[in-house]
C-alpha positions as CSV (number, residue, x, y, z in Angstrom):
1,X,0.0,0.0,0.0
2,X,2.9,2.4,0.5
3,X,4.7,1.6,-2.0
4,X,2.1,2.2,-4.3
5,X,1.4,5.4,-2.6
6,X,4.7,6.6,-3.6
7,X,4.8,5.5,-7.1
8,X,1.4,7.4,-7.8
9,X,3.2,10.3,-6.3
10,X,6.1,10.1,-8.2
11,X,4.0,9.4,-11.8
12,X,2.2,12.6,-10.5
13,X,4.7,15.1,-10.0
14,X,7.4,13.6,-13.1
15,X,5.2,14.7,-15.9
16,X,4.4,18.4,-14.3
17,X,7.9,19.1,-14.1
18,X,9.0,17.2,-17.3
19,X,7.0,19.7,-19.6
20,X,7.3,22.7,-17.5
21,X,10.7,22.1,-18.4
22,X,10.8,21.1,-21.6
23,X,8.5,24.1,-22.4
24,X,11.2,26.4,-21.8
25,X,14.0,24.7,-23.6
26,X,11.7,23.8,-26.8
27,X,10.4,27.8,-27.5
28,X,14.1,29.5,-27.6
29,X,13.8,32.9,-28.5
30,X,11.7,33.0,-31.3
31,X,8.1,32.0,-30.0
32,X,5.7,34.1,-31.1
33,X,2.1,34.9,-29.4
34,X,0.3,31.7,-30.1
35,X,3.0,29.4,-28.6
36,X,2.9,31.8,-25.7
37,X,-1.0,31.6,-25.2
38,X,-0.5,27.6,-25.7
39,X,1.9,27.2,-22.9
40,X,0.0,28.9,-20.6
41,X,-2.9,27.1,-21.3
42,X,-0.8,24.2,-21.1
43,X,0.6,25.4,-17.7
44,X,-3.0,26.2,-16.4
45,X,-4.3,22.6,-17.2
46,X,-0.9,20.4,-15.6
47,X,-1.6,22.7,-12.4
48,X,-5.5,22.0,-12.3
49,X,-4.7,18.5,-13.1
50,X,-2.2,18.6,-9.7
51,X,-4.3,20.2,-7.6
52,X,-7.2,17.9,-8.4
53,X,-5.1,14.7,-7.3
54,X,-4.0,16.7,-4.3
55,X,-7.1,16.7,-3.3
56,X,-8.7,13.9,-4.4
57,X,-6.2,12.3,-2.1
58,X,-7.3,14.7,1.1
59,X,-10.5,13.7,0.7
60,X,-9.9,10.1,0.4
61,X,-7.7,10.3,4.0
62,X,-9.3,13.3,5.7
63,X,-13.4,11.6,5.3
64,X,-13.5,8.9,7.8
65,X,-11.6,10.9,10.6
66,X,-14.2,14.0,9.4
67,X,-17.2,11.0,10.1
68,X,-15.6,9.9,13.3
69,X,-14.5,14.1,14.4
70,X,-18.3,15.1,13.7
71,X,-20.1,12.0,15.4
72,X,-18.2,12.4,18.6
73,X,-19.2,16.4,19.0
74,X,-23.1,15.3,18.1
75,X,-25.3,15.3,21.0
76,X,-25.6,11.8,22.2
77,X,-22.0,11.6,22.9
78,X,-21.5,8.2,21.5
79,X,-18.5,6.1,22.3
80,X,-15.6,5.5,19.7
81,X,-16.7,2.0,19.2
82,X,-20.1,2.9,18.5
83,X,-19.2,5.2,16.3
84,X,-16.9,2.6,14.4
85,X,-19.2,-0.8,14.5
86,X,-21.3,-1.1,11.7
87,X,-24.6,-1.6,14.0
């Protein structure tokens, strides 16, 4: 499970900074407006992509423990286990 944590993380964050990169290199100094707008568009979509994972990934981790954090301030005061068994 952790390992395959860190291999989504690392397939995640090699392609943003692969074409960030080769975005720079590729244009040289003749780009002209429309490679400009491109790359920024470009830019804008890898970064919404990112932060999409991010936090798909907070809300896969952070749900239960939001479930258990609101059950336990409700009124009834239920105990952990209660809050945890299916019945």
């Amino acid at each position: 499970m952790r390992s395959s944590q860190i291999e989504e993380s690392m397939a995640a964050k090699g392609p943003l900074k692969l074409k960030v990169k080769g975005g720079k290199g590729s244009k040289g100094s003749s780009s002209s407006s429309s490679s400009s707008s491109s790359s920024k568009y470009q830019m804008l979509k890898d970064w919404t992509n990112w932060s999409l994972k991010k936090a798909k990934v907070a809300t896969q981790y952070g749900f239960i423990p939001l479930i258990i954090i609101i059950g336990m301030n409700s009124d009834p005061k239920p105990d952990l286990f209660h809050l945890l068994t299916p019945v």
